[in-house]
C-alpha positions in Angstrom: 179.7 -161.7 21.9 177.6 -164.6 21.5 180.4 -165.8 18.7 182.9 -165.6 21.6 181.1 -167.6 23.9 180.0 -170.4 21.7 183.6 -170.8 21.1 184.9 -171.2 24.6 182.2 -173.4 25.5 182.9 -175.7 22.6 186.7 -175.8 22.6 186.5 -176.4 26.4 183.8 -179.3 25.4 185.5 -180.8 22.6 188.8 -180.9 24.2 187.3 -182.6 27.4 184.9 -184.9 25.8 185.9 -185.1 22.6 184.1 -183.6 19.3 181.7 -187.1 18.8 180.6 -187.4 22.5 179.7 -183.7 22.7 176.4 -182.4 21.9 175.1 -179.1 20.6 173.1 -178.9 22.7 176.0 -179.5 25.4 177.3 -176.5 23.6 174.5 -174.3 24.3 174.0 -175.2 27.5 178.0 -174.3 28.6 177.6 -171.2 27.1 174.0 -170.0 28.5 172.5 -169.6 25.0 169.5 -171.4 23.4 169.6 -174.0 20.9 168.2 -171.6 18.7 170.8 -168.6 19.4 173.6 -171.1 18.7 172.3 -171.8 15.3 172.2 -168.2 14.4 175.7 -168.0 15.2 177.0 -171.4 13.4 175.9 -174.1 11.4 176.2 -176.8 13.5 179.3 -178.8 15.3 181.9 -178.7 12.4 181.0 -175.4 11.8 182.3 -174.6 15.1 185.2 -176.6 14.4 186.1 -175.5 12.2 185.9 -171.6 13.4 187.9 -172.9 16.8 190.7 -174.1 14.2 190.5 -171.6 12.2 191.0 -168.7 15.4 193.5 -170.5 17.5 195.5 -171.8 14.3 195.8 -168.1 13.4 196.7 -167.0 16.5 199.6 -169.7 16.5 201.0 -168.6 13.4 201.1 -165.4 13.8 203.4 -165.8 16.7 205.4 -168.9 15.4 205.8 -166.9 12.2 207.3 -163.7 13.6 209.8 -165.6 15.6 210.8 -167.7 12.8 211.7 -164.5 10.4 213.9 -163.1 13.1 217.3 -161.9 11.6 218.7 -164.6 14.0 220.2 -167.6 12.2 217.5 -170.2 10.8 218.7 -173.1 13.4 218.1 -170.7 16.2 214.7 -169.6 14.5 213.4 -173.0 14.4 214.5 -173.6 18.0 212.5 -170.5 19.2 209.8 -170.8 16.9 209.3 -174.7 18.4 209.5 -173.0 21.9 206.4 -170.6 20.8 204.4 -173.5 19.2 204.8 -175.9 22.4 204.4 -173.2 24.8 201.3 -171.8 23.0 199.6 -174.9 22.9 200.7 -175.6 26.5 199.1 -172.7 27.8 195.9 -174.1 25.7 195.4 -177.6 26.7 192.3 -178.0 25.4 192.9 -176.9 22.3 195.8 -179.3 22.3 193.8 -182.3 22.8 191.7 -180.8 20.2 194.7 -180.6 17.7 196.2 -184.1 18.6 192.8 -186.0 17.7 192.0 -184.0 15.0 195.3 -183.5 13.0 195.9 -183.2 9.4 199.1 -184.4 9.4 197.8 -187.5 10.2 197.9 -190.5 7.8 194.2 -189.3 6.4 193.9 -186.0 5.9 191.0 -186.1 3.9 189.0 -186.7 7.7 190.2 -182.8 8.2 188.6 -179.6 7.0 190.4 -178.1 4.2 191.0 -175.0 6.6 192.8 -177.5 8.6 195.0 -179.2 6.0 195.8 -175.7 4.2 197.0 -174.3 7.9 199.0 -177.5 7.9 200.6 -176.8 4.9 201.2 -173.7 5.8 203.6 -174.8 8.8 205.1 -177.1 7.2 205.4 -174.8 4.2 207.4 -172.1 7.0 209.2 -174.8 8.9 210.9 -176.4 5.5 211.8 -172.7 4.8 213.5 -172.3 7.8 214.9 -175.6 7.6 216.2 -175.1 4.0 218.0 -171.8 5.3 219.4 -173.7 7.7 220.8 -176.3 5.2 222.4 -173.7 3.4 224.2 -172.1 6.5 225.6 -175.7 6.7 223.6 -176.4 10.5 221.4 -179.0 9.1 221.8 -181.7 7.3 221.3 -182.2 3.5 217.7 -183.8 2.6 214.5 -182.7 1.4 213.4 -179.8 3.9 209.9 -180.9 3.3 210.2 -184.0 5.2 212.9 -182.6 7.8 209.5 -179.9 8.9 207.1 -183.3 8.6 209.6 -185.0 10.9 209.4 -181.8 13.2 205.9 -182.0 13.1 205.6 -185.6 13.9 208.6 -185.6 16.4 206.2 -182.0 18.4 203.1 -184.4 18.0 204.5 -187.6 19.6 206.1 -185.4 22.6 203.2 -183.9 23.4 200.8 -187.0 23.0 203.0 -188.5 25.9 202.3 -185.3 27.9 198.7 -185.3 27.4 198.7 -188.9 28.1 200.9 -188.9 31.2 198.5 -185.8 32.5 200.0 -182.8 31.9 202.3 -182.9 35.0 205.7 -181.8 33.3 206.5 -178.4 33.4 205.7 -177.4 29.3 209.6 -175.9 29.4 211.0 -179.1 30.3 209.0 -180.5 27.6 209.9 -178.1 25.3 213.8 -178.6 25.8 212.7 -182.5 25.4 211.5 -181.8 21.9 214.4 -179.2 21.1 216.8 -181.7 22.5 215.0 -184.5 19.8 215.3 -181.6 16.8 219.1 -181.0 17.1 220.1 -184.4 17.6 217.4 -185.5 14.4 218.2 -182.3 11.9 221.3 -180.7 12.9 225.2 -181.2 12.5 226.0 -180.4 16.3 224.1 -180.1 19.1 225.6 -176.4 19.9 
């Protein structure tokens, strides 16, 4: 129980603040626990990190990663898996801020927990995948599917930068169709 609400109070902190201006003690106090409680439960600010990454990036993949190995055809699956990720982190905005200043697909990756850059591996690991199948049902271009999921994962990151930045205000479908619309004109031979 006390896990739980250490987490909350730190995601919800981190993603409002930002992981350097908030304080353990900030921590503690958001959740109603002592100082001293909070450290029998984690380490210290990157520990907790670390375990919000580590929950929320296993909660994404789980969905992402059963709608990508439908029986549908892999264009479609990437589609509908995109729709899952973007809604997902939607529906989780401060995790989302979280995730766009702490990414590991991000020019320095070594600034990341290895957590972090494994779990980003491991997308872009599924999305090439994916990709690759598509490549081979002739929907995607030829190229190294390896890059084509980097360029997804850049091309989901810029999009919803914008939308943190511009304050959320776009309904997350609309941007979702924006960054589908961007994915079939970058990856794929039509736009069906």
């Amino acid at each position: 129980m006390y896990r739980s609400l250490v987490l909350q109070a730190a995601e919800h902190l981190f993603g409002t603040r930002g992981y350097e201006r908030t304080k353990i003690q900030d921590i503690a106090a958001a959740s109603g626990l002592s100082l001293g409680t909070l450290y029998s439960v984690f380490d210290g600010k990157a520990d907790l990190l670390e375990a919000i990454h580590d929950e929320r990036l296993g909660e994404l993949f789980m969905l992402a990663g059963r709608a990508m190995a439908s029986d549908e055809p892999a264009a479609t699956r990437l589609i509908e898996g995109n729709r899952i990720f973007i809604r997902w982190l939607t529906e989780h905005p401060d995790f989302l801020r979280i995730h766009l200043g702490n990414s590991a697909w991000a020019s320095n990756p070594h600034e990341v927990s290895e957590g972090q850059v494994n779990a980003w591996r491991r997308g872009i690991a599924l999305v090439a995948s994916v990709i690759q199948q598509a490549m081979d049902d002739g929907d995607a271009h030829e190229g190294d599917p390896i890059l084509s999921a980097r360029l997804v994962v850049a091309m989901q990151q810029v999009f919803m930068s914008a939308w943190v930045e511009a304050g959320m205000g776009e309904d997350p479908e609309a941007l979702s169709s924006r960054i589908e619309d961007q994915i079939r004109r970058s990856l794929f031979r039509s736009n069906k």
